[in-house]
TORGUKOL-921083 format. One line per 2 residues: number of its first residue (from 1); for each residue x negated, y negated, z negated of C-alpha. Coordinates in Angstrom, 1 decimal, always signed. Layout:
N
NUM	X Y Z ~ ...
***
This chain:
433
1	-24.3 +47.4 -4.5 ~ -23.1 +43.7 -3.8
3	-23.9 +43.2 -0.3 ~ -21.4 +46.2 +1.1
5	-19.1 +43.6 +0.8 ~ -20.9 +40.7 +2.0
7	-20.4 +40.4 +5.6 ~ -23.1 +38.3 +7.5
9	-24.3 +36.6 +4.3 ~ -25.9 +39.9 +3.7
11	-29.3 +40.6 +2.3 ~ -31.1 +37.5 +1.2
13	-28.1 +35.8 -0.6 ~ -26.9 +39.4 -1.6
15	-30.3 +40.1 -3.1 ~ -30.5 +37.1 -5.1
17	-27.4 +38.3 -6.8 ~ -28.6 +41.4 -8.0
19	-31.5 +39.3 -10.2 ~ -27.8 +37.8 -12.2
21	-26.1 +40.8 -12.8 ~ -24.1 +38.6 -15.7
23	-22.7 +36.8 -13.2 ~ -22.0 +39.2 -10.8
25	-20.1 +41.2 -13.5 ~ -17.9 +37.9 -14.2
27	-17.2 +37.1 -10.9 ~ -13.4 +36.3 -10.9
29	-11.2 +35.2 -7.9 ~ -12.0 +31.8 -6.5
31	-8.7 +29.8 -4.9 ~ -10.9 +28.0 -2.8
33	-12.7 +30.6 -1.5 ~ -9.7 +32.4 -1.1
35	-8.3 +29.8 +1.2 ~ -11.5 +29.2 +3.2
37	-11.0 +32.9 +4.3 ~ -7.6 +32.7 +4.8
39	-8.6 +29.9 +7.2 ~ -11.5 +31.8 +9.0
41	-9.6 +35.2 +9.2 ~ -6.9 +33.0 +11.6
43	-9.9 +31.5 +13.5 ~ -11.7 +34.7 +14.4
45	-8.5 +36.2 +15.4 ~ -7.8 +32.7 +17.3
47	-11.0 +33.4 +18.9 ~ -9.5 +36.6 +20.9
49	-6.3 +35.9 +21.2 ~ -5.5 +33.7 +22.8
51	-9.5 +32.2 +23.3 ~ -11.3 +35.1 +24.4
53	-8.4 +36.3 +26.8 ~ -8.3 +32.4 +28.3
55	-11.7 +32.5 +29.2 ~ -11.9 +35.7 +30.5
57	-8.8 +35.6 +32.5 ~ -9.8 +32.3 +34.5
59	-13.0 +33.5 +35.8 ~ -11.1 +36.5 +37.4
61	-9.7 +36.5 +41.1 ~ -5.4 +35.2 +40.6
63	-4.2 +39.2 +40.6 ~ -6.3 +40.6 +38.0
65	-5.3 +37.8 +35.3 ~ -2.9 +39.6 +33.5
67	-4.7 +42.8 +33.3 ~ -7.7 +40.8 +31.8
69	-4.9 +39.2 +28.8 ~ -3.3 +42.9 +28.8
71	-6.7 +44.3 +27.9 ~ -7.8 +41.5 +25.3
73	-4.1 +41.9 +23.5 ~ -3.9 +45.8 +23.6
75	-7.7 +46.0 +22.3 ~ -6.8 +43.8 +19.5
77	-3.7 +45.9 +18.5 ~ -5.5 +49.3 +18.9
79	-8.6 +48.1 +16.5 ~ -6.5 +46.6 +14.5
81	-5.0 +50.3 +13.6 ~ -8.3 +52.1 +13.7
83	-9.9 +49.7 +11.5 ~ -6.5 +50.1 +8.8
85	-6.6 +54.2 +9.2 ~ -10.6 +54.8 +8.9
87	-13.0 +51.9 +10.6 ~ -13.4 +49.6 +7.0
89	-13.9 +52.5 +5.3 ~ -16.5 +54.4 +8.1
91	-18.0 +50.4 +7.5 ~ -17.7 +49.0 +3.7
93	-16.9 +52.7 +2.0 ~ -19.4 +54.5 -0.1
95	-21.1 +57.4 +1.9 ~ -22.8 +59.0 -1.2
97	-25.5 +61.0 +0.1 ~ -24.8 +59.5 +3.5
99	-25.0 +56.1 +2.6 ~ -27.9 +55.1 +4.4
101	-25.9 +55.8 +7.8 ~ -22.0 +55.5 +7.3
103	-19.2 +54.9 +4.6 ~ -16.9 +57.5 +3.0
105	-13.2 +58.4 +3.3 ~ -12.4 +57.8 +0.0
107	-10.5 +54.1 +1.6 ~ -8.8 +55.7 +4.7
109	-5.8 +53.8 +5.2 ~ -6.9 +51.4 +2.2
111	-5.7 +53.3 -0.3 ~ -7.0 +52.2 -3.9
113	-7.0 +48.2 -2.2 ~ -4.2 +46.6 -3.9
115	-3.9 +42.8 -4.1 ~ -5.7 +42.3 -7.3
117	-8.7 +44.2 -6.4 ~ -11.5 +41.7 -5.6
119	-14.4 +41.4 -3.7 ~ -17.0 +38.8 -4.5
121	-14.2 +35.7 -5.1 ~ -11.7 +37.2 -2.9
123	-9.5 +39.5 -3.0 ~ -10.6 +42.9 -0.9
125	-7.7 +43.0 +1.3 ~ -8.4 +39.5 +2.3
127	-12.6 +40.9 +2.8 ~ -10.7 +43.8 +5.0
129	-8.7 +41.2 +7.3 ~ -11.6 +38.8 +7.9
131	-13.6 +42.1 +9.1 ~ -11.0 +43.4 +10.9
133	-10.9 +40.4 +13.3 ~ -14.5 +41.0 +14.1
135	-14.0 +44.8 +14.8 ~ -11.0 +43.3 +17.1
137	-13.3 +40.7 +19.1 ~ -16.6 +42.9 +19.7
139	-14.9 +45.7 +22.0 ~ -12.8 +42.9 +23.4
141	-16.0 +41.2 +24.3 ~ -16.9 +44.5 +26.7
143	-13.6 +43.5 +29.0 ~ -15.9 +41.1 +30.6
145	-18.3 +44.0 +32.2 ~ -15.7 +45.8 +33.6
147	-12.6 +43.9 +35.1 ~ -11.2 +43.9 +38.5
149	-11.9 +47.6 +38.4 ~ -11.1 +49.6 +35.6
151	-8.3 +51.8 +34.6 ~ -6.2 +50.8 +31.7
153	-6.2 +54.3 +30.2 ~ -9.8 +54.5 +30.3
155	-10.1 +50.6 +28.8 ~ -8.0 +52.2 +25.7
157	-10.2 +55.0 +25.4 ~ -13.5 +53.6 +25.9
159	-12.6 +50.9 +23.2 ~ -11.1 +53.2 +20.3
161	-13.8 +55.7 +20.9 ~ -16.7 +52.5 +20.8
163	-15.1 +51.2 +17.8 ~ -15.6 +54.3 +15.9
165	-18.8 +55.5 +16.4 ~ -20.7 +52.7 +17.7
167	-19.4 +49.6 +15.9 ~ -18.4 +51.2 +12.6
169	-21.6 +52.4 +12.1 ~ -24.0 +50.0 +13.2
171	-21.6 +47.6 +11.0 ~ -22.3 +49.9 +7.8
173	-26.0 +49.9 +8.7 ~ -26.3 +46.3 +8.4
175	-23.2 +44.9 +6.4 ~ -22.6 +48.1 +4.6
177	-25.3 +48.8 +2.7 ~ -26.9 +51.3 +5.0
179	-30.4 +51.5 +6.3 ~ -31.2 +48.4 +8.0
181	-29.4 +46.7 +4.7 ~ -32.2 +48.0 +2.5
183	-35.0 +47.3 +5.4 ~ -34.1 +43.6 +4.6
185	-32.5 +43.2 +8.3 ~ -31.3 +39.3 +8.5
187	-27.8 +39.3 +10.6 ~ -25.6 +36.5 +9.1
189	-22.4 +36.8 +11.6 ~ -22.8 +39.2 +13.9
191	-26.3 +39.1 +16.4 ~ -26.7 +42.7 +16.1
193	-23.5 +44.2 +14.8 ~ -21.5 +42.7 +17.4
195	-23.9 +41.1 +20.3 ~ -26.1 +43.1 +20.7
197	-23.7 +46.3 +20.3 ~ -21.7 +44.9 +22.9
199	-23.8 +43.3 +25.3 ~ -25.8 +46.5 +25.5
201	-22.6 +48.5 +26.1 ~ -21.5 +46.8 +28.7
203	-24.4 +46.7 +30.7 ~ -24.5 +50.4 +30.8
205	-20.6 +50.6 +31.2 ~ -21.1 +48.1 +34.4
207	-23.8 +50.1 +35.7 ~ -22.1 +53.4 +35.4
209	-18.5 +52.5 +36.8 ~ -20.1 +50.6 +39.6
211	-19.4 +47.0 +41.1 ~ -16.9 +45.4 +42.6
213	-16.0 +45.5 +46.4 ~ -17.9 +43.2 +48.2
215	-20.8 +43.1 +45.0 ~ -22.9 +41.3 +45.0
217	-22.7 +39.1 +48.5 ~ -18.6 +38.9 +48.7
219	-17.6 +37.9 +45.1 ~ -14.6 +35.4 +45.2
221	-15.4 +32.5 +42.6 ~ -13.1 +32.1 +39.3
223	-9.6 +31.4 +40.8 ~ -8.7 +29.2 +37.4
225	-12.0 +27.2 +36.2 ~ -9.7 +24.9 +33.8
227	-8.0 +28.1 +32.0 ~ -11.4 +29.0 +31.4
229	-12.7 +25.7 +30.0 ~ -9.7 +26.1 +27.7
231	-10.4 +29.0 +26.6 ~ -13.9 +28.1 +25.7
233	-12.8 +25.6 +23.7 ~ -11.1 +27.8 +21.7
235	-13.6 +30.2 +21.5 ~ -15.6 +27.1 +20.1
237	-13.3 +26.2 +17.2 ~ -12.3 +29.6 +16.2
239	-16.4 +30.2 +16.1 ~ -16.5 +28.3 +12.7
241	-14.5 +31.1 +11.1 ~ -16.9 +33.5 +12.5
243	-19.9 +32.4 +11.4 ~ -19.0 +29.5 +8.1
245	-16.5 +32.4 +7.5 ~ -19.4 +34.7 +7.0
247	-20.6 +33.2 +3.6 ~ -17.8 +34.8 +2.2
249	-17.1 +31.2 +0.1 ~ -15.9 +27.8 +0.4
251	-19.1 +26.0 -0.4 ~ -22.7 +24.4 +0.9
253	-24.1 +27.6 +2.8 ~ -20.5 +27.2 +5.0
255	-21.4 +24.1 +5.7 ~ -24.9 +24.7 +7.0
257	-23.5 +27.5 +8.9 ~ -20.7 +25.3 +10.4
259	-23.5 +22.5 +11.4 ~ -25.3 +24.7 +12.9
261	-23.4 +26.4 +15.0 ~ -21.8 +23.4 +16.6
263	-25.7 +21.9 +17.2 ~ -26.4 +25.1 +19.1
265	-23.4 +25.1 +21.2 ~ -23.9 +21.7 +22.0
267	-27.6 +21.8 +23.0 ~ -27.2 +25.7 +24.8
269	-24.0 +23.7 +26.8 ~ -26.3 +20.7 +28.2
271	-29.5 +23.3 +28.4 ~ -27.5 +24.8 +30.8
273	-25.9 +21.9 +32.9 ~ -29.2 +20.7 +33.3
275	-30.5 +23.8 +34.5 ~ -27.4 +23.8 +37.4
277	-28.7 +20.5 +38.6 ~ -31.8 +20.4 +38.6
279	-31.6 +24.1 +40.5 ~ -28.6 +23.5 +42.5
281	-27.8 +19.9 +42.5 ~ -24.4 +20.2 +40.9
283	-23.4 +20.8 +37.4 ~ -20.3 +23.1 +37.2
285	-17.4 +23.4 +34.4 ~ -18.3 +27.3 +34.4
287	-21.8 +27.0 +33.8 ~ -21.6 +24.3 +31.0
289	-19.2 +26.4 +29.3 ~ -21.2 +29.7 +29.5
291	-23.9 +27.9 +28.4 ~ -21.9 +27.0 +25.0
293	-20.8 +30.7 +24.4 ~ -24.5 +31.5 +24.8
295	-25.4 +29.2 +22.3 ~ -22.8 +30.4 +19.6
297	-23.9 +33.9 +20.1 ~ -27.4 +33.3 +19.5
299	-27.2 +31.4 +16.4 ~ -24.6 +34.0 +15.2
301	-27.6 +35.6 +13.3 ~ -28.7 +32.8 +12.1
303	-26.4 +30.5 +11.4 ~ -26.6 +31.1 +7.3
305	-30.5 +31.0 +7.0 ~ -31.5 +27.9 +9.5
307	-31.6 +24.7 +9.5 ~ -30.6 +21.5 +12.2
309	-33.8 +21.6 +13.7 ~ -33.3 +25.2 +14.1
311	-29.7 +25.3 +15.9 ~ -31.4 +22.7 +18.3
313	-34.5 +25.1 +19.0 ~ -31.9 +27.8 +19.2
315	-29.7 +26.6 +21.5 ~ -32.3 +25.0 +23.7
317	-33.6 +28.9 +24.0 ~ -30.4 +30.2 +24.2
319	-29.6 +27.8 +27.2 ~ -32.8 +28.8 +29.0
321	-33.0 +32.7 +28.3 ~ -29.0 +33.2 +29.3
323	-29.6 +31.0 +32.3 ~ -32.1 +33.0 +33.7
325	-30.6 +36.7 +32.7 ~ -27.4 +36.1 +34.4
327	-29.6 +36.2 +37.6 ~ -31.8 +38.7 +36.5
329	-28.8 +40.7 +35.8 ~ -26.9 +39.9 +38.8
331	-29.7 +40.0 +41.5 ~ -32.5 +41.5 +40.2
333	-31.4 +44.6 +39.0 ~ -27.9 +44.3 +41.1
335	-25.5 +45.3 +38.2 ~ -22.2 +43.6 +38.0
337	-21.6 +42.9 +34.6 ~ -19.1 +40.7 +36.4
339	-18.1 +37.8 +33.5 ~ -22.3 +38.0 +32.1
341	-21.4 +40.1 +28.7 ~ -24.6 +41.6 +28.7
343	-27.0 +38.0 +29.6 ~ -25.0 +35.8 +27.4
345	-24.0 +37.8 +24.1 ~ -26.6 +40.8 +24.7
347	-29.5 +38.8 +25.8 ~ -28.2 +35.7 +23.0
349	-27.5 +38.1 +20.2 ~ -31.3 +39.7 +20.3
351	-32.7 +36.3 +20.7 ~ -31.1 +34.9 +17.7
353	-32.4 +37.7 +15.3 ~ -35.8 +37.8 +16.7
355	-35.7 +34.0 +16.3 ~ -34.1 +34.2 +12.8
357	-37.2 +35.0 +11.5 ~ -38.8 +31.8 +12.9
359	-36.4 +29.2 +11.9 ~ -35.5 +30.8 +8.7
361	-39.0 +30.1 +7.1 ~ -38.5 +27.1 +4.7
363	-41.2 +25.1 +6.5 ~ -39.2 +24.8 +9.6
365	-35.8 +23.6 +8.0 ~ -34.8 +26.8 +6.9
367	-33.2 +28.5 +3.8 ~ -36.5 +30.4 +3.4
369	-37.0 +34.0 +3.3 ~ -37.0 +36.8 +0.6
371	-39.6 +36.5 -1.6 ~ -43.2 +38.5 -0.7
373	-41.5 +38.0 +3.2 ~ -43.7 +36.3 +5.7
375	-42.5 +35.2 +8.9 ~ -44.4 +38.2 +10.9
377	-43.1 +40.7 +8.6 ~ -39.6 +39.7 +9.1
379	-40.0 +39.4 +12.7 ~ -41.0 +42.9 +12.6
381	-38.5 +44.0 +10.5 ~ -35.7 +41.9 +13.3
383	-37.1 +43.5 +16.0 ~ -36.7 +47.1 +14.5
385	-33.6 +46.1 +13.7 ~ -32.6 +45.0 +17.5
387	-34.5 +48.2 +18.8 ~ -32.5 +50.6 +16.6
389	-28.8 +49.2 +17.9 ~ -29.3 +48.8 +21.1
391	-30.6 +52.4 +21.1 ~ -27.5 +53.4 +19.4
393	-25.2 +51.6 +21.1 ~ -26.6 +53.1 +24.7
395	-26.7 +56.8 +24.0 ~ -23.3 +56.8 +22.5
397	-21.7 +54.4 +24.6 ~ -22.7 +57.2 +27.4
399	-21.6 +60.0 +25.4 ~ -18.1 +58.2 +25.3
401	-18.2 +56.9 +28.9 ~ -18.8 +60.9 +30.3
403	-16.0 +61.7 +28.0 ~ -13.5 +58.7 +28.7
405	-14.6 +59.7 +32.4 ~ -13.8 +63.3 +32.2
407	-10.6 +62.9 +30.8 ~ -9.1 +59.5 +32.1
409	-10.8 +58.6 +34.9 ~ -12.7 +55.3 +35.3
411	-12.5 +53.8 +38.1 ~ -9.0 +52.6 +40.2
413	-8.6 +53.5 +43.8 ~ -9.6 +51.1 +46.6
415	-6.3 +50.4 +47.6 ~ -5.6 +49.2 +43.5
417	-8.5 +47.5 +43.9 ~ -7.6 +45.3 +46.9
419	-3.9 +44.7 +45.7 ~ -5.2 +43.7 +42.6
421	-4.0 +44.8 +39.0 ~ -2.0 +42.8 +37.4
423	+0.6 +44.9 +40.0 ~ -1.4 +48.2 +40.4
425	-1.6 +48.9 +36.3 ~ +0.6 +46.7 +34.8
427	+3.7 +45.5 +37.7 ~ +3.5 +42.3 +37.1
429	+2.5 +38.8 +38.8 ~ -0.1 +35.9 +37.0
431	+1.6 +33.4 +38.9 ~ +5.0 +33.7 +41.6
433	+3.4 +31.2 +44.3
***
């Protein structure tokens, strides 16, 4: 079917295709498309390395930096490898009678994917790249529930392990062609597949290896707020490739998705500021910054079926509902998902599909939905949708934390813990002061 190889322009756009099956059949390879990936499969990857590390690595205490760019760059070589030997095709492969749930083998190590093989207007091994930067990013997002505290043989673990039977699959199911494909799930970029996959994983990952000494009353505050402003920024550019990447062409549903995006990081980044001042007083670098990361990851979903008005409804939510989850997290239910994985691309991701269905609807600015589709019949179908993954993504994330556990250890000792691990795991300093 067409839309295995669409990634988050998946089922409405995908479905309109199948009703031109002339032009599907004489789809040929599209330079500007091409290039438009090109562009986007550097961004994404720009987004983890060196953006995701950045922003992680300044809200740590000054002798865990390294160990939070060590695990950032080592997750992105190790996923890299999975995703070339099996993890595209466990995603994008034919499962025959197993389609509905996973791929096939028959594209382990991408064999058959030569440089003239195409998929839409680009070429597959281009599709492949694009994708892998997203299966390199989403375990990399996890880092942020656990640092400060984790071994580096259980990060390694943990994250080729995830990336094989959570992500791959959950990926199939909605990019693949697998069962919430069919059920006419709506995921442009990533709100389930990787949010919500994440986000739920780490909160049970933080909850199971335990908080940090001193959580939650003697946390020291980022030692390196301007490392992690940069790295936001990044995270910011490199977010058009992840979601105007995910139209899978150079052309007006790009654009949207590129608008978009930027209007809901913008309003989720003041949402948020204004939040910190009217509460506390003060408006901090930190909190305006989490606040933009919250509102890419909620319009994530969305981004290639809303309009303007949308993104700024979006972001204004996603600004709120992050805001207030990061405490609930933190204080209500005393789980230190220390760096907020869970509140801000968890909580965001959900939000944005459930709101998908709102916003999508052609009345309220957006790209409208599939044909016989109302707005409460979509919503229902987001919410199984949501429901479904983050059931997943829990029980086997605690399959593979028992194992990782059993085998590698977890946790580091106490006196790791205090001298920090950029020397405990790794023998080296941030910064020679």
């Amino acid at each position: 079917m067409i839309y295995r190889h669409l990634s988050g322009a998946t089922v409405a756009v995908a479905l309109s295709l199948l009703s031109f099956p002339s032009f599907a059949a004489e789809t040929a390879l599209s330079g500007g498309d091409t290039a438009w990936i090109l562009t986007s499969t550097a961004l994404v990857l720009f987004m983890t390395l060196p953006g995701l590390a950045m922003f992680y690595g300044g809200l740590v205490r000054s002798n865990n930096v390294l160990s939070v760019l060590m695990h950032c760059f080592a997750i992105a070589c190790l996923a890299s490898i999975i995703w070339v030997v099996g993890g595209y095709a466990l995603a994008f492969g034919d499962g025959g009678g197993a389609q509905a749930w996973i791929g096939g083998t028959e594209k382990w190590f991408l064999l058959g994917i030569g440089p003239d093989a195409l998929s839409g207007s680009i070429p597959e091994i281009l599709f492949v790249a694009f994708q892998m930067t997203f299966a390199i990013i989403t375990p990399a997002l996890i880092v942020g529930a656990y640092v400060e505290r984790i071994k580096f043989s259980a990060v390694m673990m943990f994250s080729g392990l995830w990336l094989i039977f959570v992500y791959a699959p959950v990926c199939h199911w909605v990019w693949g062609g697998g069962w919430l494909a069919d059920l006419g799930v709506m995921d442009f970029a990533g709100g389930i597949v990787v949010h919500v996959t994440a986000g739920s994983s780490a909160l049970l990952l933080a909850k199971m290896l335990g908080g940090r000494r001193g959580f939650p009353k003697e946390l020291r505050p980022p030692h390196n707020p301007g490392m992690t402003m940069i790295g936001a920024a990044m995270l910011w550019v490199g977010w058009f490739g992840f979601n105007a990447g995910s139209a899978l062409a150079a052309d007006g549903s790009a654009s949207m998705a590129m608008m978009v995006t930027h209007i809901s990081a913008a309003t989720a980044s003041i949402t948020w500021a204004f939040l910190e001042w009217r509460r506390y007083g003060k408006a901090s670098l930190v909190g305006i910054v989490t606040g933009m990361v919250a509102g890419l990851a909620t319009i994530t979903p969305a981004s290639g079926f809303v309009g303007p008005v949308g993104a700024l409804f979006i972001g204004l939510s996603a600004g709120i509902v992050c805001h207030f989850a990061v405490e609930w997290v933190k204080q209500k239910i005393q789980i230190d998902d220390s760096l907020d994985v869970f509140a801000v691309h968890g909580v965001g991701g959900a939000l944005g599909t459930l709101l998908t269905a709102v916003f999508a609807t052609a009345s309220l600015g957006g790209m409208g939905l599939a044909e016989g589709t109302t707005m409460g019949s979509q919503f229902g179908v987001q919410v199984i949708g949501v429901v479904a993954v983050l059931a997943w993504s829990l029980v086997i994330s605690f399959i593979i934390i028992k194992i990782t556990s059993a085998t590698m250890g977890l946790r580091i000792t106490d006196e790791a813990e205090i001298e920090g691990l950029d020397l405990g795991s790794h023998g080296e300093r941030g910064y020679d002061i």
